[in-house]
C-alpha positions in Angstrom: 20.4 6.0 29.4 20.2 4.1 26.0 23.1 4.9 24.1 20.6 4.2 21.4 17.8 6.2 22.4 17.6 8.3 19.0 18.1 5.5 16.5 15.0 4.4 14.8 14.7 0.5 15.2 16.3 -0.3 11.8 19.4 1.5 12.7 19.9 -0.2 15.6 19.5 -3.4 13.9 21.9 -2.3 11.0 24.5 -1.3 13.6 24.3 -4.7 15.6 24.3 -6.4 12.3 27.1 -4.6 11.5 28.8 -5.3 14.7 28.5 -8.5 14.6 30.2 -8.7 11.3 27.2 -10.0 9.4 25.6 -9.3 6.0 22.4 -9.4 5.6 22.2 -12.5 4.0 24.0 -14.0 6.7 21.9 -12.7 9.2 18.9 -13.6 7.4 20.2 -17.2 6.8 20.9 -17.6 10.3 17.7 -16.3 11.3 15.6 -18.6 9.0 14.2 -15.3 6.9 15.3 -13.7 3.1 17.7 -11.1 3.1 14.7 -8.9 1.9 13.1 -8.9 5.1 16.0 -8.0 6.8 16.6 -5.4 4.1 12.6 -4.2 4.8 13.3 -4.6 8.6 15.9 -2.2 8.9 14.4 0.0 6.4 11.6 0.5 9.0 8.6 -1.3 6.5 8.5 -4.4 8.5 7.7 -5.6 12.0 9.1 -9.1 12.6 7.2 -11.5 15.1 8.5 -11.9 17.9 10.3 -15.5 17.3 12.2 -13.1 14.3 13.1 -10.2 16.8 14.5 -13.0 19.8 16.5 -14.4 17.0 17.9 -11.3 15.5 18.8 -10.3 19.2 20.9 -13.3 19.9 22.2 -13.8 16.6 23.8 -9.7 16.9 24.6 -10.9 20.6 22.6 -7.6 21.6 19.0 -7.6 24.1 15.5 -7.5 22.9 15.6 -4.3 24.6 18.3 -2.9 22.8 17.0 -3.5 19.5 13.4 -2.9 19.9 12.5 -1.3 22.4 10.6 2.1 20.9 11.4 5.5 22.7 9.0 7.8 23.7 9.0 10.3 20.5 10.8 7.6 18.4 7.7 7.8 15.9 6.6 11.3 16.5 
């Protein structure tokens, strides 16, 4: 089971961010985005492409499916 079954998609990216010992800026720098979309991604108002969301997974050394894949009842 998905230890993060009941964490909306911008919590789990927040918590691998966090993880991985990166700021948002950091993250967004070495994703190639502003720290505001990070900021809107994990705030839920934003849906990256997919180039964004590989590149968010290996730069948080987590899987695609980890960070994005949507639960059942996630949005409910």
């Amino acid at each position: 089971m998905n230890a993060y079954k009941n964490i909306t998609i911008g919590n789990r990216l927040k918590l691998s961010r966090v993880g991985a010992d990166l700021t948002q800026e950091e993250l967004a720098d070495r994703v190639g985005v502003t720290r505001q979309t990070i900021g809107l991604i994990e705030a839920g108002k934003f849906n990256p492409s997919l180039k964004v969301c590989l590149l968010l997974a290996w730069e948080t050394n987590t899987s695609l499916d980890e960070l994005f894949w949507v639960v059942e009842d996630e949005y409910d």
